[in-house]
C-alpha positions as CSV (number, residue, x, y, z in Angstrom):
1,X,185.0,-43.5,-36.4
2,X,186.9,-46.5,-34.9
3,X,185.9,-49.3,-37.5
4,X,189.0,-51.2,-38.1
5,X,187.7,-53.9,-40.6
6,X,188.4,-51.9,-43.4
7,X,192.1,-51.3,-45.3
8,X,193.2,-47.1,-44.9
9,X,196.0,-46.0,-47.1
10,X,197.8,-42.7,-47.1
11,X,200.9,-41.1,-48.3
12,X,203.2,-41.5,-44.9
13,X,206.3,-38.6,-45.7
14,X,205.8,-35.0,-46.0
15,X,204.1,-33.1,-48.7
16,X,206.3,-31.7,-51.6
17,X,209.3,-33.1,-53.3
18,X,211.7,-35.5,-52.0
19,X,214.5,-38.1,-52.8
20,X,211.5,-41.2,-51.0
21,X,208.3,-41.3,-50.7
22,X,206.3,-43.6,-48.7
23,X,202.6,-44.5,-49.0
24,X,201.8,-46.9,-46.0
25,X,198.3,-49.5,-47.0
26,X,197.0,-51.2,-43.1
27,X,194.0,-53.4,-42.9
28,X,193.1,-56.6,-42.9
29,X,193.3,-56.4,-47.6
30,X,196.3,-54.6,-47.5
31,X,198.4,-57.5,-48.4
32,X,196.0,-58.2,-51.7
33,X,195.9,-54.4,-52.4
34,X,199.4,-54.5,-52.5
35,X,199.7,-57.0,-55.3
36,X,196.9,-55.3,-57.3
37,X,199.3,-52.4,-57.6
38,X,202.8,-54.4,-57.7
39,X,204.4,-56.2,-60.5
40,X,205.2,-59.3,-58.3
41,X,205.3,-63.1,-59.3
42,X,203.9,-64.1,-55.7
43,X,202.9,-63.0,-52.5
44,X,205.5,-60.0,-50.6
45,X,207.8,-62.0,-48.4
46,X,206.9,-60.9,-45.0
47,X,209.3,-58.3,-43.4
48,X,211.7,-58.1,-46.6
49,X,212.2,-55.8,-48.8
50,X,211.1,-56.4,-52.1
51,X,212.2,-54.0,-55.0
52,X,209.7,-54.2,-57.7
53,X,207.6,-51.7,-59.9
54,X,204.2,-50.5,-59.3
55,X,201.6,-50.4,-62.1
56,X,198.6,-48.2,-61.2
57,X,195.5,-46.8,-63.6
58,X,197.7,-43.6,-64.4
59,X,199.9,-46.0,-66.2
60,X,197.9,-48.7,-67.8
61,X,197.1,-46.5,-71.0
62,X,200.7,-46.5,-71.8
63,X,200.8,-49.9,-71.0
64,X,203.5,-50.0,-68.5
65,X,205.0,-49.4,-65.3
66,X,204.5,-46.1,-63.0
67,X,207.7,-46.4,-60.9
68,X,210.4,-48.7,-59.6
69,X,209.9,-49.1,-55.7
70,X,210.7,-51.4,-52.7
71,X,207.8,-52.8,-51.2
72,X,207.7,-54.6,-47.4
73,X,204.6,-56.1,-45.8
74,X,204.6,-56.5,-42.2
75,X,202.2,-59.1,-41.2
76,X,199.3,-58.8,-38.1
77,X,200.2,-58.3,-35.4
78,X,203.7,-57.3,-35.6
79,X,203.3,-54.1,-37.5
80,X,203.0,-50.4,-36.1
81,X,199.1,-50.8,-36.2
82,X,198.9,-54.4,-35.1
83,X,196.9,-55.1,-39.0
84,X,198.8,-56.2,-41.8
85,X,200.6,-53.3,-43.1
86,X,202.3,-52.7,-47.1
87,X,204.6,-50.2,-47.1
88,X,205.6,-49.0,-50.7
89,X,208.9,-46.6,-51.2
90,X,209.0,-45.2,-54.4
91,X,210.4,-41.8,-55.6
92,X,209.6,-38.6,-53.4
93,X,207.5,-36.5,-56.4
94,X,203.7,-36.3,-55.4
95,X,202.3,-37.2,-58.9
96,X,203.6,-40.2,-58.2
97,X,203.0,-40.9,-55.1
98,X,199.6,-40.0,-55.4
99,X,198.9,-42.2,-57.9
100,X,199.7,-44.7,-55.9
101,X,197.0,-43.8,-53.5
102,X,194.2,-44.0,-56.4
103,X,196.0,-47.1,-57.4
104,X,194.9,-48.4,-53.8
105,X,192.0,-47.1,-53.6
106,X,190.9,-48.6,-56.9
107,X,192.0,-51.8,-55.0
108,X,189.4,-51.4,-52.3
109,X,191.0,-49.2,-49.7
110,X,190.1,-46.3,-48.4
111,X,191.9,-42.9,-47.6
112,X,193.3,-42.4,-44.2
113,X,191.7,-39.5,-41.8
114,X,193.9,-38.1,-39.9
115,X,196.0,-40.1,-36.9
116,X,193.7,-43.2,-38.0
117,X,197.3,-45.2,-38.8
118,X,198.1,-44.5,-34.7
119,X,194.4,-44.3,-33.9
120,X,194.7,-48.1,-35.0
121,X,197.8,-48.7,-32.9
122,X,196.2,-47.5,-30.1
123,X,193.2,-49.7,-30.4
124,X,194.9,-52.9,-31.3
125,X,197.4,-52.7,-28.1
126,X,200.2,-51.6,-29.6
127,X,200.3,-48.3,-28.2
128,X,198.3,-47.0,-25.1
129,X,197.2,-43.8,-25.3
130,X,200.2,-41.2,-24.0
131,X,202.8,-43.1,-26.6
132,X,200.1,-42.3,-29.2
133,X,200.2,-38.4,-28.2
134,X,204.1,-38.4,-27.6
135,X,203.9,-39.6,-32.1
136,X,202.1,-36.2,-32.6
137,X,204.7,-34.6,-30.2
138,X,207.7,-36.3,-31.6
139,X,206.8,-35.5,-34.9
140,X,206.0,-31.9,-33.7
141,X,209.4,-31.4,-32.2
142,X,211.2,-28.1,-32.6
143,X,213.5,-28.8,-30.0
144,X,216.4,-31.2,-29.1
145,X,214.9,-31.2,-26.1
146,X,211.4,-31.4,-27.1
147,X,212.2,-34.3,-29.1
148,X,214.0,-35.9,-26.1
149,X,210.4,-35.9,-24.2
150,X,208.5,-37.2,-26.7
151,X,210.4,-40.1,-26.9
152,X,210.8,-41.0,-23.3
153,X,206.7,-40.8,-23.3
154,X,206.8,-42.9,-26.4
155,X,209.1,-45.2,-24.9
156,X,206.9,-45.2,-21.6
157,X,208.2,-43.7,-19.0
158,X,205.2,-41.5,-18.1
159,X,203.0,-44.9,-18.4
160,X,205.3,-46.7,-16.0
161,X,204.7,-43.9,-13.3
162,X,201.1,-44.0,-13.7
163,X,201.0,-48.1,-13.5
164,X,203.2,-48.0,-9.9
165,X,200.4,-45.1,-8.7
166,X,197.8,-47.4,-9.7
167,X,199.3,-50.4,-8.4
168,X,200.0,-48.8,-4.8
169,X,195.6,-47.8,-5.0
170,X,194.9,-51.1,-6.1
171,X,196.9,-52.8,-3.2
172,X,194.9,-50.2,-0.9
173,X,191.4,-50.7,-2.4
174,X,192.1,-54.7,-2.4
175,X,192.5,-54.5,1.8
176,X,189.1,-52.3,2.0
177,X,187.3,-54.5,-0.6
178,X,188.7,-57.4,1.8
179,X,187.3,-55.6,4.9
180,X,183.9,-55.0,2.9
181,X,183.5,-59.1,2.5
182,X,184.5,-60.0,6.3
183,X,182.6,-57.8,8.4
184,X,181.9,-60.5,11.3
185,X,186.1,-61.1,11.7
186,X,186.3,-58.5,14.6
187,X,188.9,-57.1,12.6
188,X,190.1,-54.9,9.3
189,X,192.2,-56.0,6.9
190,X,193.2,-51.9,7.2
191,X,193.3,-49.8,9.8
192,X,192.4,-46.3,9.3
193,X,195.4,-44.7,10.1
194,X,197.4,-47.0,7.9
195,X,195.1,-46.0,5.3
196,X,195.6,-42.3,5.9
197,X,199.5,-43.0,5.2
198,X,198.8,-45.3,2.4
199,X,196.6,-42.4,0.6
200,X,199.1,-39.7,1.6
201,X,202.2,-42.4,-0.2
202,X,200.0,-41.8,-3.5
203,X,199.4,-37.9,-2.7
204,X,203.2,-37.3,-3.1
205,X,203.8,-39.9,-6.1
206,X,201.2,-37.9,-7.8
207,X,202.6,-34.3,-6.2
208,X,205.8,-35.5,-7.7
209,X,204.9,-36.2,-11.3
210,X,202.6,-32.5,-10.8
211,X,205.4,-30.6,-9.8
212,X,207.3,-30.8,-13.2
213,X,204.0,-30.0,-14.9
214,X,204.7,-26.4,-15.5
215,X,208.7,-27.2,-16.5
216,X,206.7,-29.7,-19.2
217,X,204.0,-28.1,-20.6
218,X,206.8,-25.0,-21.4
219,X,208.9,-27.9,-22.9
220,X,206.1,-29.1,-25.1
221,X,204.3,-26.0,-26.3
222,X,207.0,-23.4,-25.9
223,X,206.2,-20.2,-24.7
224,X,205.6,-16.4,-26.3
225,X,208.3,-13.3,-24.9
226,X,207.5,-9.7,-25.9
227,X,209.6,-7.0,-26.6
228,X,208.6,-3.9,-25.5
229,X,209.6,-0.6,-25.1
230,X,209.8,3.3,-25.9
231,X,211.1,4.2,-29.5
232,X,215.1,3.6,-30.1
233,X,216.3,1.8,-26.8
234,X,217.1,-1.0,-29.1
235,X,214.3,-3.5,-29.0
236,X,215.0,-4.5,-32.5
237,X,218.5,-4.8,-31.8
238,X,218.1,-6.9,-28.8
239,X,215.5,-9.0,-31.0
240,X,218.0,-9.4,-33.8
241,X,220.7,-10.3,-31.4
242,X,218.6,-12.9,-29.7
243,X,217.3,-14.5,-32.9
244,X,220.8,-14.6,-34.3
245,X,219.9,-12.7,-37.4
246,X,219.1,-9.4,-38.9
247,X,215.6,-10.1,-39.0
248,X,214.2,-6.7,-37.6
249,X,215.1,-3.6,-39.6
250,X,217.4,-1.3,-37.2
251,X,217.6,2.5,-38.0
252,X,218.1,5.8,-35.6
253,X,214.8,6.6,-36.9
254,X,212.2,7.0,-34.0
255,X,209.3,4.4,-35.2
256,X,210.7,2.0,-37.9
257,X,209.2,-1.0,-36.1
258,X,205.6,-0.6,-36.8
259,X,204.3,-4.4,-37.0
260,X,205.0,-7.4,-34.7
261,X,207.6,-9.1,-36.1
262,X,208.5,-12.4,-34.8
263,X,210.7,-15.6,-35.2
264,X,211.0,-18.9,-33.4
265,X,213.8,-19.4,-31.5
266,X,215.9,-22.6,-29.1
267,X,216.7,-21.2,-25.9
268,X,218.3,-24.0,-24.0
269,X,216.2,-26.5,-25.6
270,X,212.6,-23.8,-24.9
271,X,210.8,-22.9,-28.2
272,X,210.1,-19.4,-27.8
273,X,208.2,-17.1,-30.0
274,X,210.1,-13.9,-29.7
275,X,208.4,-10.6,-30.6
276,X,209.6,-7.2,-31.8
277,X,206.8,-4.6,-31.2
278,X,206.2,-0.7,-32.0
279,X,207.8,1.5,-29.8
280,X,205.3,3.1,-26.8
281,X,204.3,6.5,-27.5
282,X,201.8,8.7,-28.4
283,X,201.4,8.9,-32.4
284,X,199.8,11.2,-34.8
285,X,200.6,9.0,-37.9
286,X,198.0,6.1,-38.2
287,X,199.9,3.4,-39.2
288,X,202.4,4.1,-36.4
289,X,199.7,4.1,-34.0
290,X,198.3,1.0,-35.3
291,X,201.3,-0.7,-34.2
292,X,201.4,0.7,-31.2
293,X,198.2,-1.0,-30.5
294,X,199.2,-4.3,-31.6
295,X,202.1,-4.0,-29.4
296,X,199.5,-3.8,-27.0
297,X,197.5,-6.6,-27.4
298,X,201.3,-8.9,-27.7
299,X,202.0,-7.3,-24.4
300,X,198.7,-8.4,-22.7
301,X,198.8,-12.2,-24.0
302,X,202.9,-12.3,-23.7
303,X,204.0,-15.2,-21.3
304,X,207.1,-13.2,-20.3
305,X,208.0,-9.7,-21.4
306,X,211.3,-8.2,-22.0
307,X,211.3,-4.0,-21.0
308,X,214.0,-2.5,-22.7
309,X,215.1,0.6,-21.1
310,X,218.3,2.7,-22.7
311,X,220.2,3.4,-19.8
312,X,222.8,5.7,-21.7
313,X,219.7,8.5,-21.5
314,X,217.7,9.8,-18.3
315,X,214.7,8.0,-18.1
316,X,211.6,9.2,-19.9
317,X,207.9,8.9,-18.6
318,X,207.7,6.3,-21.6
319,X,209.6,4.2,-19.4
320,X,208.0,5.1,-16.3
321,X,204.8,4.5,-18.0
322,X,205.5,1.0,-19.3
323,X,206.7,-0.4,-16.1
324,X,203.6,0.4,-14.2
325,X,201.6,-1.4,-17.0
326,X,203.4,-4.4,-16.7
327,X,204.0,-4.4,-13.2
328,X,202.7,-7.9,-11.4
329,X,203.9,-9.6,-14.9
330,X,206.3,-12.0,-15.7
331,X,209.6,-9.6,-16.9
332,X,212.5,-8.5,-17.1
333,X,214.0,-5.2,-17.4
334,X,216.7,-4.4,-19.7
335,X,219.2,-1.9,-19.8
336,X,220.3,-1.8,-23.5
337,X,223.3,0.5,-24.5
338,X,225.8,-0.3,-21.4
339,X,228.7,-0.2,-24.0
340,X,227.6,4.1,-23.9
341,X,228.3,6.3,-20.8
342,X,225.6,5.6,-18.1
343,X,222.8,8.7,-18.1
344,X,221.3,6.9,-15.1
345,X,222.6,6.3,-11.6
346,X,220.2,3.4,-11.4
347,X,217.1,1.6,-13.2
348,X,213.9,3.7,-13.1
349,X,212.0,3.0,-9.6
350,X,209.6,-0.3,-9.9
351,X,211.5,-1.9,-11.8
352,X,212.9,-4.4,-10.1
353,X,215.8,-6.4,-11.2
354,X,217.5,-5.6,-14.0
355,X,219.9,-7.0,-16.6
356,X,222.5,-4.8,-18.4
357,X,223.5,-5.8,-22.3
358,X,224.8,-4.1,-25.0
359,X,223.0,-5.6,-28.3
360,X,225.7,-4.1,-30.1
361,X,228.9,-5.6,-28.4
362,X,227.1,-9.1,-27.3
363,X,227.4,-8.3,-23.6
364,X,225.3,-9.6,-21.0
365,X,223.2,-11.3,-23.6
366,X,224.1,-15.1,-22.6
367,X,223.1,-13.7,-18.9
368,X,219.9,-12.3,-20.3
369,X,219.0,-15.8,-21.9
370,X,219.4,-18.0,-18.3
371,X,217.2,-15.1,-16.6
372,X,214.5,-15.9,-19.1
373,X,214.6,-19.2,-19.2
374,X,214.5,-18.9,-15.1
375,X,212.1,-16.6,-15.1
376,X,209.8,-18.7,-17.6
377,X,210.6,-22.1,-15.7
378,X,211.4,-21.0,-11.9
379,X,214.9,-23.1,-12.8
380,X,218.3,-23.1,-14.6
381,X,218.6,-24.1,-18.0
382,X,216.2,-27.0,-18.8
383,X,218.8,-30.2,-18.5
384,X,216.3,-33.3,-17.7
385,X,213.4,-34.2,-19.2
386,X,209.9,-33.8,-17.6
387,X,207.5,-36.8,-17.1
388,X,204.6,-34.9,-17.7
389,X,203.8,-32.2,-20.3
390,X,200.3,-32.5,-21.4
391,X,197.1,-30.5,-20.1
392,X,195.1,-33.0,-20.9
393,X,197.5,-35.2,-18.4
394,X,198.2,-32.2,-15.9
395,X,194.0,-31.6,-15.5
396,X,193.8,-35.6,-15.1
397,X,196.0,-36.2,-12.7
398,X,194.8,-33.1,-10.5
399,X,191.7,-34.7,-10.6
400,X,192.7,-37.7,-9.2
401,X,194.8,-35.8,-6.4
402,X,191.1,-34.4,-5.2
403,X,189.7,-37.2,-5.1
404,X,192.8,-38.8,-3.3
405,X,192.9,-35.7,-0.8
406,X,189.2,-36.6,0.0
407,X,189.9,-40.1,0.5
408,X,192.6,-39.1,3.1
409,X,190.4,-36.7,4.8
410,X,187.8,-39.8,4.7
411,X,190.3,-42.1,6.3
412,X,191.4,-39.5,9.0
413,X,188.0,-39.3,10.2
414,X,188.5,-42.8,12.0
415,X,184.7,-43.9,11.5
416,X,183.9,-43.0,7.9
417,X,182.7,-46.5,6.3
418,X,185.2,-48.5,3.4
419,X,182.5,-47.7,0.8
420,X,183.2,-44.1,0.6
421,X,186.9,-44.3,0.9
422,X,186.4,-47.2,-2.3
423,X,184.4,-44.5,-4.1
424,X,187.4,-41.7,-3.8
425,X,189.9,-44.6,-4.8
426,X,187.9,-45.3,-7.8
427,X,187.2,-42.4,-8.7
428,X,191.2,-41.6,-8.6
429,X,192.1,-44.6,-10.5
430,X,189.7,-44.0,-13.3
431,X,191.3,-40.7,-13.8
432,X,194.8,-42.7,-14.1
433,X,193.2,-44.9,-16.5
434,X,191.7,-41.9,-18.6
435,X,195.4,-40.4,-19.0
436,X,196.5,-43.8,-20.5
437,X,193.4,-44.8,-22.3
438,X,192.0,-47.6,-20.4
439,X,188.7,-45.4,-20.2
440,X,188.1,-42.6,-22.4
441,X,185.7,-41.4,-24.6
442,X,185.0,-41.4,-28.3
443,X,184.9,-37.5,-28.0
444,X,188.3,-37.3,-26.0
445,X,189.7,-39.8,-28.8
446,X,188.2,-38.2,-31.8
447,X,189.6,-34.3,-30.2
448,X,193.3,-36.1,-29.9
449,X,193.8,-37.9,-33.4
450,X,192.1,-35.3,-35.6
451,X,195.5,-32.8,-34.9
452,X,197.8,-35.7,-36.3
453,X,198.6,-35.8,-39.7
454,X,197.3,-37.7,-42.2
455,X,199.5,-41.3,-43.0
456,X,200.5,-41.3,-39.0
């Protein structure tokens, strides 16, 4: 999978029609496969741009040229892969563009697999590998905000933080080494309740870069809010309302949601996936009933559920019902209608706190959004960015605090030998190194460039 001593090539801009297109050629023959392809009296003058045509087999039996296009090479090693890289920008159709793939790889290269064009980055230096996932996350992006934390991982911040944690363990394992090589002095280069502190120092750097974890990963991969409810207390209204447009059908006929419908949807910079469910009753028609199951299953896998209760009638044993399911979940309750005459004195009991909104007059909505993005992050409305937002970097670095906690408990001890507060340490630090790629499987590689697209 990681040979890099052949040249990839693959079409680097979106699928479908556009005003550019760019097919992007990196290896070692990239520059000749370049001026198999291009009408060019010399070589590609690195890092300018070179407008010229390309002439590919699909246009050699009309005996001339396929497409006018600007061509730049960007020599090894200062190119996104660190090879030497041909890019060609030529009009955005796809017959045309891949032609100039075949044109390529008549030249001697081969198509791209997937991530291989970062894969290659990452394993020529020029990227380590949390900038190479933040490319897949930046390209992902769905959300201002989402956007924002790709790039400060791309731009390193989340490797900086993991280099001053290793540094500080490096510092501490140097003193133990140190005490390992002079056991005659009389002395330790560490003593162990300096080392206790030491360890403890790392605890809360790490602690610190944990505790944003859950803020991140909801950042990242957005999270999924239910709509549920007995027939006609406005789920679908509150839906449409949230989404911004009439994208749920709204009648005063009991049942006319009988599908999930759902949408994506910025709430303060969260990408939610809201969804409209069947109303919660008993059914005798069987597509009706159907839904209501559905509604089911979306309730059970929902990361926070909305409970829609219509507080301009008494409350039914629907209602009842449907809190006591989804009691002990993440909700909230809402009382829809509060531009009608209140039936009820108060929300039905077990439900806790409530929210009051009137889909139809816009009231209390903007309060209904902050209480769900509270109630999904335990904060306000998402302003900063989080350093960490990856599972694969969350599950690392809790690894590493274990094996740091054991260290400390080690150290506390007063009489526990260097060697097995070394092996905690190591172990710790080889964790850190995993989440930047200094160690790491073929497997873990392979698992994280096959989701990229192909020509990144």
């Amino acid at each position: 999978m990681f040979s890099t001593d052949d040249s990839i090539v693959a079409i680097a801009t979106p699928s479908g029609r556009g005003g550019i297109g760019v097919v992007r050629i990196s290896g070692p023959a990239s520059p000749g496969i370049a001026a198999a392809i291009l009408d060019l009296p010399g070589a590609l003058v690195p890092r300018f741009a070179t407008l010229t045509r390309v002439r590919t087999h699909a246009a050699a039996g009309r005996g001339g040229a396929l497409d006018e296009v600007i061509a730049i090479h960007f020599p090894a090693p200062h190119s996104y892969t660190g090879e030497h890289v041909v890019e060609i920008s030529a009009h955005g159709n796809p017959v045309v563009l891949q032609a100039i793939v075949e044109g390529a790889r008549a030249a001697g290269a081969r198509l791209a697999r997937p991530g291989e064009f970062t894969l290659r980055a990452f394993l020529n230096g020029k990227r380590d590998l949390v900038q190479a996932e933040a490319v897949a996350d930046l390209i992902a992006a769905a959300t201002p905000l989402q956007a924002r934390v790709a790039f400060d991982q791309l731009e390193g911040t989340l490797t900086a933080r993991i280099a001053e944690i290793d540094a500080q363990l490096f510092d501490l394992a140097a003193r133990l080494e140190a005490s390992l090589d002079f056991p005659d002095e009389g002395y330790h280069f560490i003593e162990p309740a300096e080392a206790v502190r030491a360890v403890a120092c790392v605890v809360e750097r790490v602690d610190e870069l944990l505790g944003g974890a859950r803020r991140g990963r909801l950042i990242r991969e957005g999270a999924t809010v239910v709509i549920a409810g007995r027939p006609n207390v406005g789920k679908s209204s509150i839906f449409n309302a949230l989404v911004g447009a009439d994208r749920a059908i709204v009648t005063e006929v009991a049942g006319t949601t009988r599908d999930l419908v759902s949408e994506q949807v910025d709430l303060h910079g969260l990408a939610l996936t809201l969804v409209d469910t069947a109303g919660c009753r008993l059914s005798g028609d069987r597509i009706e009933r159907e839904g209501v199951e559905r509604a089911a299953r979306a309730r059970a896998v929902a990361s926070l559920l909305l409970v829609v209760i219509d507080w301009s009638e008494p409350a039914a044993a629907e209602d009842h019902e449907l809190l006591a399911q989804t009691e002990g979940r993440p909700r909230i309750v809402v009382l829809n209608k509060t531009d009608l005459p209140a039936a009820i004195d108060r929300a039905p009991a077990g439900s806790g706190s409530c929210i009051g909104v009137s889909a139809k007059s816009g009231a209390g909505l903007d309060e209904l959004r902050s209480a769900m993005v509270r109630e999904l992050t335990g904060a306000e409305p998402l302003r900063d960015s989080a350093a960490v937002t990856n599972a694969r970097h969350i599950g690392l670095l809790e690894q590493a605090r274990a094996s740091l906690l054991a260290a400390q408990r080690a150290a506390a001890t007063g009489n526990t030998p260097e060697e097995f507060l070394l092996a905690d340490l190591q172990a710790a630090r080889e964790r850190l190194d995993e989440i930047v790629g200094a160690r790491t499987s073929e497997d873990v590689l392979q698992h994280i460039f096959e989701r990229f697209c192909v020509g990144k």
